[in-house]
PADREN-292416 format. One record per atom (N, C-alpha, C): x negated, y negated, z negated; residue in one letter. Coordinates in Angstrom, 2 decimals, decimal comma, padded with zeros to 5 digits, m for minus. Layout:
<rs>
        xx        yy        zz   res
         X         Y         Z     a
...
</rs>
This chain:
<rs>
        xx        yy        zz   res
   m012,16   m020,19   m002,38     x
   m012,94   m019,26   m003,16     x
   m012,20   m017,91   m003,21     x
   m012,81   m016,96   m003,20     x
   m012,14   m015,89   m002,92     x
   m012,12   m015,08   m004,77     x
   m010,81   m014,49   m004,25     x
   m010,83   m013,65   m006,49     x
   m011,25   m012,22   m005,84     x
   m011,43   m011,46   m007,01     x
   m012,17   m010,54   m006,91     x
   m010,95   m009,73   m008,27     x
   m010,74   m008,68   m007,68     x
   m010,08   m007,81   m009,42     x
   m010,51   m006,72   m009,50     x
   m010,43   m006,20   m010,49     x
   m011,11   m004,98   m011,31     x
   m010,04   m004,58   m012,37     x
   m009,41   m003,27   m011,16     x
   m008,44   m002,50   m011,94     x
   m008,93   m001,29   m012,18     x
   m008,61   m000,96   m013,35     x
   m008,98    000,80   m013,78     x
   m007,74    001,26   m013,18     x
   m008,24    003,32   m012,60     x
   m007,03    003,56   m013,18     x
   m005,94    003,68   m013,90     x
   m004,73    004,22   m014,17     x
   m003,79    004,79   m014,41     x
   m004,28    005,92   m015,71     x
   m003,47    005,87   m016,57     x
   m003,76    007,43   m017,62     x
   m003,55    008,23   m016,90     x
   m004,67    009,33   m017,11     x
   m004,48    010,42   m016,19     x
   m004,54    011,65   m017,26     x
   m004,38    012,98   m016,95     x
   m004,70    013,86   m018,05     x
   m006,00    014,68   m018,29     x
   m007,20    013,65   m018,12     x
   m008,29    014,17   m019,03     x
   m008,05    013,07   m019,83     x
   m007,34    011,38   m019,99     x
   m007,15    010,78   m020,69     x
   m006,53    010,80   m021,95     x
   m005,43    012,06   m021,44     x
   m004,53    012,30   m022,74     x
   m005,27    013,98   m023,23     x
   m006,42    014,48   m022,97     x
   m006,06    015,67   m022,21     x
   m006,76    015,67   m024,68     x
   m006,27    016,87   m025,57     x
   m006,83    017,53   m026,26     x
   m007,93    017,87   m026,55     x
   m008,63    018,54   m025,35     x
   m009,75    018,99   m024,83     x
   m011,01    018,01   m024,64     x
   m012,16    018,09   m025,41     x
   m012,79    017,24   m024,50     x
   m014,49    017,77   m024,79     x
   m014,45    018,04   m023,40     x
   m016,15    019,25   m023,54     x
   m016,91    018,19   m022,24     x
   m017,71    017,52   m022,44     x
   m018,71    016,69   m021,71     x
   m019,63    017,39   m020,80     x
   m019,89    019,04   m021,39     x
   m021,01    019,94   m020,52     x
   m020,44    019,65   m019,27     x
   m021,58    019,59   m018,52     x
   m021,50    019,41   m016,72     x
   m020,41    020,59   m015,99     x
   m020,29    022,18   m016,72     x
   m020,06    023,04   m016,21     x
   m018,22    022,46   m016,53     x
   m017,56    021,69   m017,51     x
   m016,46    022,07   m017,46     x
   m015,87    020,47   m017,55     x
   m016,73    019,60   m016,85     x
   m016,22    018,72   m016,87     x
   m014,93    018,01   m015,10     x
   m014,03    017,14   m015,57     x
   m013,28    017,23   m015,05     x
   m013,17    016,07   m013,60     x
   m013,23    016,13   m012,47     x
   m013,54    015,01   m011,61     x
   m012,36    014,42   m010,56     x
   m011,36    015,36   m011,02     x
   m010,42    015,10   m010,48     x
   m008,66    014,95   m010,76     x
   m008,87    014,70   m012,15     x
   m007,42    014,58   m012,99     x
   m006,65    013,85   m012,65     x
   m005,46    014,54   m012,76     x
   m004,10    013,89   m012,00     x
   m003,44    012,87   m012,58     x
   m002,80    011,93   m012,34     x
   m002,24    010,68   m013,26     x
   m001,10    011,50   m013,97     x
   m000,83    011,29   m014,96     x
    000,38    011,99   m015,81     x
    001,53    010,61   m015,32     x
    002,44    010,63   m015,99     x
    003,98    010,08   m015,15     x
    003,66    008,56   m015,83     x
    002,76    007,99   m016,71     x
    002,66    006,82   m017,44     x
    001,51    006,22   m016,63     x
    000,84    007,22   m015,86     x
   m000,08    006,90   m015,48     x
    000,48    006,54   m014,13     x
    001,09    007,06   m013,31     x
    001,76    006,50   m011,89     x
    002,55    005,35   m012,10     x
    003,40    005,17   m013,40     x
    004,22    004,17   m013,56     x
    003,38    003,12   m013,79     x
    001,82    003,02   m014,40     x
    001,01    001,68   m014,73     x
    000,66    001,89   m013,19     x
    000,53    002,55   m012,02     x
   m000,68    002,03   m011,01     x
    000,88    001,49   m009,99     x
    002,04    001,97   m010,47     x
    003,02    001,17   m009,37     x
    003,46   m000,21   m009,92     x
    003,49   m000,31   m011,12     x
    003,73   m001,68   m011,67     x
    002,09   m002,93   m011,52     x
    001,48   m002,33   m011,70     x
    000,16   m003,08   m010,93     x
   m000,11   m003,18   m009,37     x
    000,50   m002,72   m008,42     x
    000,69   m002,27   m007,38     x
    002,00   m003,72   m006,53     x
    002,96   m003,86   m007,63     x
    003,98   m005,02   m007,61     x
    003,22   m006,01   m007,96     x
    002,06   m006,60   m008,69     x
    001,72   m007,44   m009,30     x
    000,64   m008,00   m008,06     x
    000,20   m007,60   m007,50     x
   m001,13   m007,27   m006,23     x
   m000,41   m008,09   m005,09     x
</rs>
C-alpha cells in the first residue's frame, strides 16, 4: 500500500509578517521562509 504525506510549508514571513492586508493588489505570493522556517523544512527533510 502506498503512504501518501501532506506537508505544509515552513514559517515564512507573511506568516510572521505584522502586516496583514488580504486586498488582491497587496497580497503576497511569494514569501521567503524566515531562518525557523528553513530549519522546520530541513528537519522534515531528515525525517522523509
Amino acid at each position: 500500500m502506498r503512504e501518501i504525506y501532506i506537508i505544509r510549508h515552513g514559517e515564512s514571513e507573511a506568516n510572521v509578517s505584522e502586516f496583514l492586508d488580504i486586498s488582491p493588489n497587496n497580497y503576497i505570493f511569494d514569501a521567503e521562509l524566515t531562518n525557523k522556517g528553513r530549519e522546520q523544512a530541513r528537519k522534515t527533510s531528515e525525517k522523509l
